[in-house]
VMD Tcl script that builds the backbone (N, CA, C; Angstrom):
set m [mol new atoms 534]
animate dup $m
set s [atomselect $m all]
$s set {name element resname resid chain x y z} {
  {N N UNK 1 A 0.850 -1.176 0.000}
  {CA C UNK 1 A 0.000 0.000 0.000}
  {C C UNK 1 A 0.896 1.240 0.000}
  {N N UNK 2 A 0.823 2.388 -1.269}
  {CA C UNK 2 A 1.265 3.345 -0.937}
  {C C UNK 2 A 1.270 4.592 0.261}
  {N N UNK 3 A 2.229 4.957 0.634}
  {CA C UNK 3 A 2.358 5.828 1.605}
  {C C UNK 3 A 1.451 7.092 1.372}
  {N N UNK 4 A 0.848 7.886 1.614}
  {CA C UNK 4 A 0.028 8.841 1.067}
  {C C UNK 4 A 0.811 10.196 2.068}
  {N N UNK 5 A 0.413 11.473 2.064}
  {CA C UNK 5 A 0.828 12.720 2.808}
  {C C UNK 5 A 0.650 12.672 3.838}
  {N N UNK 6 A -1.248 11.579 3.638}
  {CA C UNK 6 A -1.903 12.200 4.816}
  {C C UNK 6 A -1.102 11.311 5.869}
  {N N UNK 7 A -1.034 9.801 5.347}
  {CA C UNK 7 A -0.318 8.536 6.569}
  {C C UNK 7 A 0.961 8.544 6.601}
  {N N UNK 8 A 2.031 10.133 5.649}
  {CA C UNK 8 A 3.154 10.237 6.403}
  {C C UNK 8 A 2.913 11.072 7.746}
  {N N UNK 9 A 1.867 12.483 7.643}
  {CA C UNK 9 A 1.894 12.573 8.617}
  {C C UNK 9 A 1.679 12.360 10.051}
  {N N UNK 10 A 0.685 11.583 10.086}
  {CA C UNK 10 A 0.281 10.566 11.027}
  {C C UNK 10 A 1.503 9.412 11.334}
  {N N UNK 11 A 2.508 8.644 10.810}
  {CA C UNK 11 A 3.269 8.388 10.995}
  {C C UNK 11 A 4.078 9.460 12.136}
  {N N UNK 12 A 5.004 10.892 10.942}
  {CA C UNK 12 A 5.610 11.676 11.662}
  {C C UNK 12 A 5.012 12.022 13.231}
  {N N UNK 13 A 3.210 12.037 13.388}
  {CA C UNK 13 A 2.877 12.444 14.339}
  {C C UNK 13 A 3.053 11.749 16.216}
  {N N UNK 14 A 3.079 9.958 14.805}
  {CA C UNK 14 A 3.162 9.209 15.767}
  {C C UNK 14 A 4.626 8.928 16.772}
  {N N UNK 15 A 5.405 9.290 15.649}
  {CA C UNK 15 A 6.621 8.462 15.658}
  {C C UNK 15 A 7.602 10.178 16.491}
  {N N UNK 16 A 7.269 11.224 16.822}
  {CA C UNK 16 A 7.693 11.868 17.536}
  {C C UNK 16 A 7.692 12.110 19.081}
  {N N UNK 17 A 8.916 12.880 19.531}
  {CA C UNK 17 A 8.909 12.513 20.711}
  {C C UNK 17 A 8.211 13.306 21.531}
  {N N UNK 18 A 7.357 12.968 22.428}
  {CA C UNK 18 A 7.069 13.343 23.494}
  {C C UNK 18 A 7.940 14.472 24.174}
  {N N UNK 19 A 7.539 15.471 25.208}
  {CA C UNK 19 A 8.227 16.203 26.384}
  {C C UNK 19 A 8.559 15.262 27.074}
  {N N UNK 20 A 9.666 15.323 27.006}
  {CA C UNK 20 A 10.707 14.398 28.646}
  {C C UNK 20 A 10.905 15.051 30.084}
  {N N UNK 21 A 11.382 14.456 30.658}
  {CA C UNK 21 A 10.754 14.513 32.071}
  {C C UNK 21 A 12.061 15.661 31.941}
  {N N UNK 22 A 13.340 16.127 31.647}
  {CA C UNK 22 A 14.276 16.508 31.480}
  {C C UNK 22 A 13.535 18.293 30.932}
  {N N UNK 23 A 12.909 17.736 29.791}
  {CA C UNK 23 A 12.460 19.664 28.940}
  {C C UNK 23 A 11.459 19.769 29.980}
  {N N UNK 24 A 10.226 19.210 30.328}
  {CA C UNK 24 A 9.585 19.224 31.287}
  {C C UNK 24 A 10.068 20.218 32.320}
  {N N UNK 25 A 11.039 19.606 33.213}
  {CA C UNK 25 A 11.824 20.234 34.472}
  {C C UNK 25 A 12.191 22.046 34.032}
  {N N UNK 26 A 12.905 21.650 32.536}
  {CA C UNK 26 A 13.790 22.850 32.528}
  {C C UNK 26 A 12.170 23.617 32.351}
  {N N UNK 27 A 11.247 23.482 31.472}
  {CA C UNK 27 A 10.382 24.442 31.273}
  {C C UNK 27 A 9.780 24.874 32.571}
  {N N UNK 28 A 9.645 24.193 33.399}
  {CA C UNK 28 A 8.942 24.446 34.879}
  {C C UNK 28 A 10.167 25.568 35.390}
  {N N UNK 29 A 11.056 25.574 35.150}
  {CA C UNK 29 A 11.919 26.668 35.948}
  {C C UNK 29 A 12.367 27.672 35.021}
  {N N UNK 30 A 12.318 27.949 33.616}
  {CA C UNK 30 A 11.591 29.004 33.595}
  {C C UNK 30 A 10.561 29.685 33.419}
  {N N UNK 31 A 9.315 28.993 33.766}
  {CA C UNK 31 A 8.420 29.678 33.261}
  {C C UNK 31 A 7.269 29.772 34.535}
  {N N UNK 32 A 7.843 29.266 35.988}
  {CA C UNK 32 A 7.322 29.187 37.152}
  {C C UNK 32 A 7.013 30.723 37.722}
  {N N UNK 33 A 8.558 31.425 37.834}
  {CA C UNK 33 A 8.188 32.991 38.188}
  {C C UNK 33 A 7.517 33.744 37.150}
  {N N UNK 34 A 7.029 33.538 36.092}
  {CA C UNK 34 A 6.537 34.930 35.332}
  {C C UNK 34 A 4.976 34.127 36.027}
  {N N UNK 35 A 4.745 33.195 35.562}
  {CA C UNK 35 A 3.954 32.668 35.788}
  {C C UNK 35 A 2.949 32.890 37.038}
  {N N UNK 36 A 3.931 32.462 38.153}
  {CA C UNK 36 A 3.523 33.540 39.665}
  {C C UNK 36 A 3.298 34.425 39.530}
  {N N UNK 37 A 4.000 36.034 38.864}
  {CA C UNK 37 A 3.958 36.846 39.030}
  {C C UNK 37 A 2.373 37.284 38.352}
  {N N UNK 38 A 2.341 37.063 37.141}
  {CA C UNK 38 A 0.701 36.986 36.569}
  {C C UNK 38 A -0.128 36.580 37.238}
  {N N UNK 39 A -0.392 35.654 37.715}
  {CA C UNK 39 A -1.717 34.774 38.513}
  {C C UNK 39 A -1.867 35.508 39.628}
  {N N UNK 40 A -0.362 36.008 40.663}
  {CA C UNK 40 A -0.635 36.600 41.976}
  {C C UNK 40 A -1.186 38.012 41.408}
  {N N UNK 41 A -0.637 38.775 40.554}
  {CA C UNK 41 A -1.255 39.994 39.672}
  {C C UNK 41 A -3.420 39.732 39.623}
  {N N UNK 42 A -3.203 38.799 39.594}
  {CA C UNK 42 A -4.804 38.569 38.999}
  {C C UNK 42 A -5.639 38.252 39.695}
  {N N UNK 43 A -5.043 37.556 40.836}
  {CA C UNK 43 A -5.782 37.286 42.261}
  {C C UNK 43 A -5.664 37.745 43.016}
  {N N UNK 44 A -4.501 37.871 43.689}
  {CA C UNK 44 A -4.222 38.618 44.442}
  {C C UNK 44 A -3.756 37.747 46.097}
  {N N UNK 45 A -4.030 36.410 45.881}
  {CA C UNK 45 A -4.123 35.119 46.704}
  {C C UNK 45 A -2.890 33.977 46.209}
  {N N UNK 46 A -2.212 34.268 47.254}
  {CA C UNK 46 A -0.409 33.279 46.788}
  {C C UNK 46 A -1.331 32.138 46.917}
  {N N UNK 47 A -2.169 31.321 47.418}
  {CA C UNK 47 A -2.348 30.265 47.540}
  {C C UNK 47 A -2.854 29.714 46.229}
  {N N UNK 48 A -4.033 30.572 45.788}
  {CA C UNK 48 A -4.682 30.730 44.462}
  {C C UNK 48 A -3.768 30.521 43.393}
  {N N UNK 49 A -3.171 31.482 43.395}
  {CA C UNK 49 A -1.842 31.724 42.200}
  {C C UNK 49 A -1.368 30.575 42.245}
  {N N UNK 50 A -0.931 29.669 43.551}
  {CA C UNK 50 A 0.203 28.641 43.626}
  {C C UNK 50 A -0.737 27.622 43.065}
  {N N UNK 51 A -1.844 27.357 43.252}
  {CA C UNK 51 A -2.963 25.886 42.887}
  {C C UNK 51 A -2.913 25.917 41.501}
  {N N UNK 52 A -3.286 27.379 41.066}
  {CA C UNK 52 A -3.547 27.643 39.113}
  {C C UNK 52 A -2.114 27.277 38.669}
  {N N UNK 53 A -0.840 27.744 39.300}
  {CA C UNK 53 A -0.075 27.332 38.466}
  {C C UNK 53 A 0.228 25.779 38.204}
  {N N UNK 54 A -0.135 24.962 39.605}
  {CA C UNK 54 A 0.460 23.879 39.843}
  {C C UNK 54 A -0.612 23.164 38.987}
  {N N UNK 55 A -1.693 23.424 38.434}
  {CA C UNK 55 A -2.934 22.487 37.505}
  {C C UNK 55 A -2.420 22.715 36.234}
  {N N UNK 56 A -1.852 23.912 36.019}
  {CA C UNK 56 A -1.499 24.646 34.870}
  {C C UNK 56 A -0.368 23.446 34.303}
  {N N UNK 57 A 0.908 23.223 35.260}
  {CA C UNK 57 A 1.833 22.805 35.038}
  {C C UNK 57 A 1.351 20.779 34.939}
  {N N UNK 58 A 0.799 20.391 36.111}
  {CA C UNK 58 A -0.004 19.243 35.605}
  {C C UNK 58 A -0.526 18.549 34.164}
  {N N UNK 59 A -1.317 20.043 33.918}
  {CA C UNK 59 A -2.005 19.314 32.490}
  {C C UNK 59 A -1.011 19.637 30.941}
  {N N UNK 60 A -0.139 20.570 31.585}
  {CA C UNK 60 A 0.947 20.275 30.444}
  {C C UNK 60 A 1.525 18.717 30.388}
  {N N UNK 61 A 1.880 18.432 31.596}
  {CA C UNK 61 A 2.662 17.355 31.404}
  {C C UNK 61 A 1.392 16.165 31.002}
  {N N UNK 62 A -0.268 16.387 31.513}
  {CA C UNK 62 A -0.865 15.128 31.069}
  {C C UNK 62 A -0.728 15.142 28.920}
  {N N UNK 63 A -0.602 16.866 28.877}
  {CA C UNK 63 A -1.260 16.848 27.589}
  {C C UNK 63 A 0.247 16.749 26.882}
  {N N UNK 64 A 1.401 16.718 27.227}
  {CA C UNK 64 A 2.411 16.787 26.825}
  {C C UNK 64 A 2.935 16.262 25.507}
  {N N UNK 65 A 2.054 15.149 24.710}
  {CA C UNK 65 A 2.307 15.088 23.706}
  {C C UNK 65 A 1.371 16.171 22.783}
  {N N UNK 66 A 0.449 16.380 23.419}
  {CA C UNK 66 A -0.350 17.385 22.484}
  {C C UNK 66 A -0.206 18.747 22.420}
  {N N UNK 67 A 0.387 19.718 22.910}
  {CA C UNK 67 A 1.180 20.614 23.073}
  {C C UNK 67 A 2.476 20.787 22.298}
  {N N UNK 68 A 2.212 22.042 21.422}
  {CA C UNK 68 A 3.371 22.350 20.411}
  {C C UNK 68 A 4.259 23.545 21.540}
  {N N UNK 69 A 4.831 22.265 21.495}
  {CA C UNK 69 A 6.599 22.628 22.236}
  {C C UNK 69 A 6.989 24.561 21.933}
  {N N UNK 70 A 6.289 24.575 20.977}
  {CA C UNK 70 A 6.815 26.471 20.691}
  {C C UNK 70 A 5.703 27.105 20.853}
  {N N UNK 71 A 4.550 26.367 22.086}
  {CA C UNK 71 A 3.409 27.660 22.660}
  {C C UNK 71 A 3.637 26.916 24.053}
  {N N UNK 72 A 4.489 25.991 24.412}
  {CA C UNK 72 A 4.820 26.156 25.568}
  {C C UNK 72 A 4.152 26.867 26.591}
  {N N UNK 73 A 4.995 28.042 26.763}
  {CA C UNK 73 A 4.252 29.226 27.699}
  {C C UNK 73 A 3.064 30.009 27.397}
  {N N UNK 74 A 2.519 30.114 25.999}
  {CA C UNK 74 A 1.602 30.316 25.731}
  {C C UNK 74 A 0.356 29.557 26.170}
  {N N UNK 75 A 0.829 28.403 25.896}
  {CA C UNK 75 A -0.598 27.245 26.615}
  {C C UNK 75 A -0.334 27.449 28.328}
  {N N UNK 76 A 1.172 27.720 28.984}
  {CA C UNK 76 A 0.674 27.741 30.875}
  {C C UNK 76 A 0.662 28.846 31.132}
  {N N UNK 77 A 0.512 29.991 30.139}
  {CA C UNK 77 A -0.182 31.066 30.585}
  {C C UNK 77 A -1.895 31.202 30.429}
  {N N UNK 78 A -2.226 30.682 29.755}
  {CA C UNK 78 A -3.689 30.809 29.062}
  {C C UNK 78 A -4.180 29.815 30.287}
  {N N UNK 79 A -3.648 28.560 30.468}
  {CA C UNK 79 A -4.696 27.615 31.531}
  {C C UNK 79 A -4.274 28.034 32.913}
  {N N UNK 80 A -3.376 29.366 33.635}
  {CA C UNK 80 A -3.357 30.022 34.496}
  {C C UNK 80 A -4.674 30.974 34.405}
  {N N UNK 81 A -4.547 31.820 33.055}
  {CA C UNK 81 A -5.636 33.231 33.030}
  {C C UNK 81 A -7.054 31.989 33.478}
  {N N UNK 82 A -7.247 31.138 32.729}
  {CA C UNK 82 A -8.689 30.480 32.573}
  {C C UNK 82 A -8.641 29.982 34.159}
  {N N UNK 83 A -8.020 29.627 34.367}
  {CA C UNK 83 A -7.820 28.824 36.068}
  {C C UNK 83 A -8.236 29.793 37.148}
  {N N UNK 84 A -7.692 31.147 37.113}
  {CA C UNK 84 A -8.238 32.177 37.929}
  {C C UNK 84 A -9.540 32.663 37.470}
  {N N UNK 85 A -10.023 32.626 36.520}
  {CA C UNK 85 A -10.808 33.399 35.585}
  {C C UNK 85 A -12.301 32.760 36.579}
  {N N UNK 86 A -12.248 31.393 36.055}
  {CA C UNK 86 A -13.068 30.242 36.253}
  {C C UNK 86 A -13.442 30.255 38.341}
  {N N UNK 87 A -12.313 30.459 38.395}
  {CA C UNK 87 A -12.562 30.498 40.120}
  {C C UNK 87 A -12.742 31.744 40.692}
  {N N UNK 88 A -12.811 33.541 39.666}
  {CA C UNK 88 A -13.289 34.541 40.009}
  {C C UNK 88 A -15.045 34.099 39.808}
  {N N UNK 89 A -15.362 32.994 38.476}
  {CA C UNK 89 A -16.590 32.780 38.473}
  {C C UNK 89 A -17.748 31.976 39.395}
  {N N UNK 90 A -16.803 30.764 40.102}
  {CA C UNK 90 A -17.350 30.210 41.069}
  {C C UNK 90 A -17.651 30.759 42.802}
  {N N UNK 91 A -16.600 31.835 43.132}
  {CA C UNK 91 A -16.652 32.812 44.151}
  {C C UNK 91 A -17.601 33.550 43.922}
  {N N UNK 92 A -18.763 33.322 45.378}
  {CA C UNK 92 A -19.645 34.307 45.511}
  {C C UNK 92 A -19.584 35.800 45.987}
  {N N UNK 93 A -18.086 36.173 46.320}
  {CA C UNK 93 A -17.779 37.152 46.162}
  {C C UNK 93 A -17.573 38.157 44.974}
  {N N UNK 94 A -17.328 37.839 44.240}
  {CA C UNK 94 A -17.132 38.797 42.830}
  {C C UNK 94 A -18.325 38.466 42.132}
  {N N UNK 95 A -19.071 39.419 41.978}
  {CA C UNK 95 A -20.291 39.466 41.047}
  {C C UNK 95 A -20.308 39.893 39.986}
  {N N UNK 96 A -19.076 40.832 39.195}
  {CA C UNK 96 A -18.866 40.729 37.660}
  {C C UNK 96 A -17.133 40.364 38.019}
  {N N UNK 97 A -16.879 39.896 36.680}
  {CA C UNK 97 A -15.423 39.970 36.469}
  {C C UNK 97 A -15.160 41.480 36.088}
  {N N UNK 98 A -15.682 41.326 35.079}
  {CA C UNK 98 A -15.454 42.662 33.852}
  {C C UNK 98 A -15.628 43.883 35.065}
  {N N UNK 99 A -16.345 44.149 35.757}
  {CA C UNK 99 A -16.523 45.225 36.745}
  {C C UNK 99 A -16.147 45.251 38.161}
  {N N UNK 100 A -15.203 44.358 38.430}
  {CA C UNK 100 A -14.535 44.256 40.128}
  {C C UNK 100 A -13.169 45.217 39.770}
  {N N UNK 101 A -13.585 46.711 40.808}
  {CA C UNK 101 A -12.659 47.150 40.597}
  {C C UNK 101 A -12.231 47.101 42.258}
  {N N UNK 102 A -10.886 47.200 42.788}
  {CA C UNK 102 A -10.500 46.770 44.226}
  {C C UNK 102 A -10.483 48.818 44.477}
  {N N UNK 103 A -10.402 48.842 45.947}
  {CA C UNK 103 A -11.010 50.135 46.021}
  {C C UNK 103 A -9.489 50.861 46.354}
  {N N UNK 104 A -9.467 51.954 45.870}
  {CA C UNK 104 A -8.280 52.708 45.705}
  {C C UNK 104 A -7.578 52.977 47.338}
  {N N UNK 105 A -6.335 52.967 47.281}
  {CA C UNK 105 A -6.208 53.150 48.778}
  {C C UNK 105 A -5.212 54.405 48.975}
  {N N UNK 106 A -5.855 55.271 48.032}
  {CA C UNK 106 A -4.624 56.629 47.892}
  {C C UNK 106 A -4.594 56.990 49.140}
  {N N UNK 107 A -5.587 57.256 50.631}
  {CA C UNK 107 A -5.364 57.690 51.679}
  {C C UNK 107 A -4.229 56.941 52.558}
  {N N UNK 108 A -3.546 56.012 51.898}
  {CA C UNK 108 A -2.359 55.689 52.837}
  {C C UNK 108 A -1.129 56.837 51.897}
  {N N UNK 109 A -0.474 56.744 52.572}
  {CA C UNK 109 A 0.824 58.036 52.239}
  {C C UNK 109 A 1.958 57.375 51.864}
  {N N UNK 110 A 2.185 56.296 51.051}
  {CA C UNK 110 A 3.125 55.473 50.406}
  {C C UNK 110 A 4.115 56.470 49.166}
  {N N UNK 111 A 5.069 56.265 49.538}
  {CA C UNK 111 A 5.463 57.278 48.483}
  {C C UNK 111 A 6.721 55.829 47.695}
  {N N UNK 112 A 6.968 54.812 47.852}
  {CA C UNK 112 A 7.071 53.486 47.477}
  {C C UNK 112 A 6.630 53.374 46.447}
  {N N UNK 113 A 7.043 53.691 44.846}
  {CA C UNK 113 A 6.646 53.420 43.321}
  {C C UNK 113 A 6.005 51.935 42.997}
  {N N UNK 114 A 6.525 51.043 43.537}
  {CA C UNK 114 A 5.891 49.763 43.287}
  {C C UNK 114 A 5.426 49.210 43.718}
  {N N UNK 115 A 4.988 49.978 45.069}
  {CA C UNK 115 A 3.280 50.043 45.939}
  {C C UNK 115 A 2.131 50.866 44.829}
  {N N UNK 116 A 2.865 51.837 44.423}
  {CA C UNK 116 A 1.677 53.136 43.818}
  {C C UNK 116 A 1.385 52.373 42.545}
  {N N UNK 117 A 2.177 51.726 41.324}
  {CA C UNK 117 A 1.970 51.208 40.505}
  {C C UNK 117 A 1.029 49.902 40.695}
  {N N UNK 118 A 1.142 49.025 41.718}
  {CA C UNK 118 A 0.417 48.107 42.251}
  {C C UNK 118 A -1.058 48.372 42.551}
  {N N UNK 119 A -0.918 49.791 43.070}
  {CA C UNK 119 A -2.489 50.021 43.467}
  {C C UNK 119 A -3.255 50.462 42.187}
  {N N UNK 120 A -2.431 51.229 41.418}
  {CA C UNK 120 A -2.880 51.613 40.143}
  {C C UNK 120 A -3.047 51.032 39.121}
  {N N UNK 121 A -2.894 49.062 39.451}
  {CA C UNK 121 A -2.959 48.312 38.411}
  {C C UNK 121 A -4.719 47.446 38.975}
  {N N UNK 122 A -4.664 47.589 40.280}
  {CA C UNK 122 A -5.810 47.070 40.555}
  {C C UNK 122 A -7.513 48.064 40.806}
  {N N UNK 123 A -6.960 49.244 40.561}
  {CA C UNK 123 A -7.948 50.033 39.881}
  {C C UNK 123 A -8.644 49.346 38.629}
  {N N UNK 124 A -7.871 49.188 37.750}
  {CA C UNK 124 A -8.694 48.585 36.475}
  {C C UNK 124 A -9.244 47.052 36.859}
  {N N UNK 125 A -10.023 46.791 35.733}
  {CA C UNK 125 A -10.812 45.961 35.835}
  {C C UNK 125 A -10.029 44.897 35.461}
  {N N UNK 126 A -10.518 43.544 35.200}
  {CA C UNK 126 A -9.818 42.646 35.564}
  {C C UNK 126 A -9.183 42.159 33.949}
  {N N UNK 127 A -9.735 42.456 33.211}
  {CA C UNK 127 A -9.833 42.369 31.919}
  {C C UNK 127 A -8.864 43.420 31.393}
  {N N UNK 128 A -8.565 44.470 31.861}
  {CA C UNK 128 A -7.682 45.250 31.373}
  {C C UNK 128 A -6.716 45.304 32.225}
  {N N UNK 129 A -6.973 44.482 33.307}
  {CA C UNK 129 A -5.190 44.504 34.122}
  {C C UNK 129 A -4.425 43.268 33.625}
  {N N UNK 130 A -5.427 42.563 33.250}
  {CA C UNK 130 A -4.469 41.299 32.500}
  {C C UNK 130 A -4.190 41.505 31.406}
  {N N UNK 131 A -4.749 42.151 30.899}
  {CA C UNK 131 A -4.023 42.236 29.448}
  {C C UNK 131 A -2.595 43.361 29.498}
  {N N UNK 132 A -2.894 43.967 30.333}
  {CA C UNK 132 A -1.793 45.159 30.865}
  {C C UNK 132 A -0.475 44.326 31.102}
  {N N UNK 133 A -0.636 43.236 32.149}
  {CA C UNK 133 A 0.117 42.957 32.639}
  {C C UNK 133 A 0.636 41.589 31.653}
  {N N UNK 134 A -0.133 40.834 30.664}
  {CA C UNK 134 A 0.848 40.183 29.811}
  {C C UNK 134 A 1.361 41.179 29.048}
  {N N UNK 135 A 0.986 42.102 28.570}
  {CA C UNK 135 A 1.625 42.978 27.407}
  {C C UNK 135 A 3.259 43.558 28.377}
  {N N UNK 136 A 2.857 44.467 29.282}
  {CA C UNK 136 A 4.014 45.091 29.799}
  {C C UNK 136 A 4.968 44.539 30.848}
  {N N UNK 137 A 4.204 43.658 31.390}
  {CA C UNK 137 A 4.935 42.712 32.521}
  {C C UNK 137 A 5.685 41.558 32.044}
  {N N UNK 138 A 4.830 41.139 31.038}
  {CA C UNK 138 A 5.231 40.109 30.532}
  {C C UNK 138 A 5.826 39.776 29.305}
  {N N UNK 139 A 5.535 40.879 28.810}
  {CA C UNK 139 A 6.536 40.960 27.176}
  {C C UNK 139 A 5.726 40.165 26.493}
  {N N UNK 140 A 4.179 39.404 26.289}
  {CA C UNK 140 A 3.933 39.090 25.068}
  {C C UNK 140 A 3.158 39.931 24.402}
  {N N UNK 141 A 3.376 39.050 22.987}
  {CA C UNK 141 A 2.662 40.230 21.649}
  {C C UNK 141 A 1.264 40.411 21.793}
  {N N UNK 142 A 0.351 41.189 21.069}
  {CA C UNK 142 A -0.896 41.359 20.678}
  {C C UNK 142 A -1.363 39.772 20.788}
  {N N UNK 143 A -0.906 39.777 19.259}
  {CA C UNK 143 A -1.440 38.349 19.044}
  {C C UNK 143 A -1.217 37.327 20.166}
  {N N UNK 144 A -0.102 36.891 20.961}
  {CA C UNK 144 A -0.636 36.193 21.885}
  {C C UNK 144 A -1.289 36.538 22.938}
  {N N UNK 145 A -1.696 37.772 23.272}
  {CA C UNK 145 A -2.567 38.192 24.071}
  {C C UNK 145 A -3.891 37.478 23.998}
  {N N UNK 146 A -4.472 37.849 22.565}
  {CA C UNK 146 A -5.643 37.569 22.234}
  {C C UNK 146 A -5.599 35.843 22.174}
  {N N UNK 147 A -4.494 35.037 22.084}
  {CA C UNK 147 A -4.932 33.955 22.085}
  {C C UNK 147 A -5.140 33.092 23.339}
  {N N UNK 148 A -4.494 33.704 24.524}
  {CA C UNK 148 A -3.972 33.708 25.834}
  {C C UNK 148 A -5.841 33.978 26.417}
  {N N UNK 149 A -6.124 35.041 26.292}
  {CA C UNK 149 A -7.641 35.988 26.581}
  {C C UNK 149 A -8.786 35.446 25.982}
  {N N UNK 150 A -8.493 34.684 24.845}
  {CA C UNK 150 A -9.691 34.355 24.117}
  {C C UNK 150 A -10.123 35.464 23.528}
  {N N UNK 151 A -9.783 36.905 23.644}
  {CA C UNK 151 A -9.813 37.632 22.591}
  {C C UNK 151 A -9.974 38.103 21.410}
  {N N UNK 152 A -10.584 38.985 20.835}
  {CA C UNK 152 A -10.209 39.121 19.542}
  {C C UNK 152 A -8.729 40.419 19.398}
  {N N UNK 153 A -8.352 40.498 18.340}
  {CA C UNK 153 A -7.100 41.228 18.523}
  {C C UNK 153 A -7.382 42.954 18.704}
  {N N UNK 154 A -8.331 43.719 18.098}
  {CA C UNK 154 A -9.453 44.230 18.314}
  {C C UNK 154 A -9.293 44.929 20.291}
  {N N UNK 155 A -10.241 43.683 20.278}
  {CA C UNK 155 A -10.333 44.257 21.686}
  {C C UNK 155 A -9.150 43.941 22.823}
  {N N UNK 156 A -8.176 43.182 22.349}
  {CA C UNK 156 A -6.939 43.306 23.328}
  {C C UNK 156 A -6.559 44.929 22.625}
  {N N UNK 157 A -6.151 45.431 21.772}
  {CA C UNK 157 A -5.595 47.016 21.833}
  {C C UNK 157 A -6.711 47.767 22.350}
  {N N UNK 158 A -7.451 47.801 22.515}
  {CA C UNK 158 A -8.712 48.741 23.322}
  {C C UNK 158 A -8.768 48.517 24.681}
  {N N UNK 159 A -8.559 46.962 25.118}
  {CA C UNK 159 A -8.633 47.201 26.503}
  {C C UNK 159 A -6.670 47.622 26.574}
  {N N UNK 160 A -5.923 47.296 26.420}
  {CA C UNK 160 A -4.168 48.034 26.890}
  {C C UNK 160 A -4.840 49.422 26.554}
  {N N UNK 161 A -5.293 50.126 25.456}
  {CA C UNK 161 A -5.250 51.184 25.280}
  {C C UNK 161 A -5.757 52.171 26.614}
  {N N UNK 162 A -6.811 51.549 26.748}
  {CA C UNK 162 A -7.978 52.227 27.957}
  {C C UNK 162 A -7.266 52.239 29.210}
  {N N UNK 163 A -6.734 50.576 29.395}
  {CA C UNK 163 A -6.061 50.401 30.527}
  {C C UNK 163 A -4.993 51.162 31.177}
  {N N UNK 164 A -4.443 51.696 29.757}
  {CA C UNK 164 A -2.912 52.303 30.092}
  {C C UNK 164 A -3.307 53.847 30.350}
  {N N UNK 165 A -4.768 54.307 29.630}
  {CA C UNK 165 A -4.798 55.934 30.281}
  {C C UNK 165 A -5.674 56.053 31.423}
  {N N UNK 166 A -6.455 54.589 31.785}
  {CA C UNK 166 A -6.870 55.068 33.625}
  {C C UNK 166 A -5.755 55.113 34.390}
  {N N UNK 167 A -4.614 54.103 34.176}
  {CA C UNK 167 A -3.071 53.741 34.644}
  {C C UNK 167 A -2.700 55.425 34.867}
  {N N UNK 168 A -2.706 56.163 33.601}
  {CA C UNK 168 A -2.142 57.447 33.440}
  {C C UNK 168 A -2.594 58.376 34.757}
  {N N UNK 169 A -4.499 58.354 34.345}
  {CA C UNK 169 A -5.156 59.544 35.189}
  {C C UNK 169 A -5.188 59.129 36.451}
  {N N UNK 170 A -4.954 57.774 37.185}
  {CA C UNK 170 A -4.643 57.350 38.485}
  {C C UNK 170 A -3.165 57.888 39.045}
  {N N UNK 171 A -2.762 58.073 37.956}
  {CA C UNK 171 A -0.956 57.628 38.242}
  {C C UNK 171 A -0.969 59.445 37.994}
  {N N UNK 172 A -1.497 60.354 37.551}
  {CA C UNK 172 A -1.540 61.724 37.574}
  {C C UNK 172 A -2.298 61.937 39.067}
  {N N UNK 173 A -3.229 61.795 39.571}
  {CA C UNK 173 A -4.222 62.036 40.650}
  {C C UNK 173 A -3.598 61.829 41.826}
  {N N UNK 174 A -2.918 60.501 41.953}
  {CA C UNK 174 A -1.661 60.335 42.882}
  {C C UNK 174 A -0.671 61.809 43.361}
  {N N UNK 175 A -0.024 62.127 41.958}
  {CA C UNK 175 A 1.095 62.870 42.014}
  {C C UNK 175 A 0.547 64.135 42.819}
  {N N UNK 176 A -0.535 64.583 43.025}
  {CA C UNK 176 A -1.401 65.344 43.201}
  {C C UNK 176 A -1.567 65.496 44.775}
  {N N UNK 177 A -1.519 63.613 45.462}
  {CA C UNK 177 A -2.132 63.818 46.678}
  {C C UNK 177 A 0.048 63.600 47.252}
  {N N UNK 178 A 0.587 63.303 46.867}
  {CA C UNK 178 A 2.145 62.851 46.820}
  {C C UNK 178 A 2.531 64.944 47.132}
}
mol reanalyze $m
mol bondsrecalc $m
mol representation Tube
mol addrep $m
């Protein structure tokens, strides 16, 4: 029976290797702290952050052959965002995502930049602090924003856009009470 395209690739598909317990490891160490740093960004709960990452990192390794090795961090960032996302939805505390804004705490007298930037990231909504914070925190592109967000590409530059001038008029209003 001739070989056809379609049953080389299915062959190639078959006959490749898996993530080893070796790329595995190395990917877990680097991609553990950005990783933290996003999820605790989004929750705001080390414990939270620590569970999403540790399911995150789990179902890589269950899905590990199915996972293209060059979205890597793209796929344990996206099943972090969905992991918090999903458990802002099951908490009867937060009654919108899109509209939980945490309440400004300019009356403390912090003059500490990466206290003031911190408070001024949780002003915005939750939807535009994550996208804030993969874009500028995290160095990825548009496009993986939107694939990360479920997004369209569209509305990832509208929410950074928006995000970055409440960022501004918070981060002006400050200087004000400073």
């Amino acid at each position: 029976m001739p070989v056809t395209l379609h049953h080389q690739a299915r062959l190639i598909a078959v006959t490749e290797p898996t993530l080893t317990v070796i790329e595995y490891n190395s990917i877990v160490d680097k991609q553990a702290d950005g990783m933290y740093r996003f999820a605790c960004s989004m929750c705001k709960d080390e414990d939270v952050a620590k569970d999403a990452m540790q399911d995150a990192f789990v179902k890589l390794w269950e899905r590990r052959d199915q996972v293209d090795p060059m979205k890597v961090k793209s796929y344990l960032f996206t099943t972090v965002h969905h992991k918090i996302i999903d458990g802002f939805r099951r908490d009867s505390k937060h009654q919108d995502i899109s509209e939980t804004v945490i309440k400004d705490s300019t009356s403390q007298k912090s003059h500490d930049l990466q206290e003031i930037l911190h408070e001024a990231l949780n002003t915005l909504p939750e939807v535009q602090r994550s996208v804030i914070l993969l874009r500028d925190y995290e160095g990825y592109n548009y496009e993986e924003i939107a694939e990360i967000t479920q997004l369209n590409l569209s509305q990832v530059k509208v929410y950074i856009f928006r995000g970055r001038q409440k960022l501004k008029e918070y981060l002006g209003s400050i200087e004000a009470v400073i």
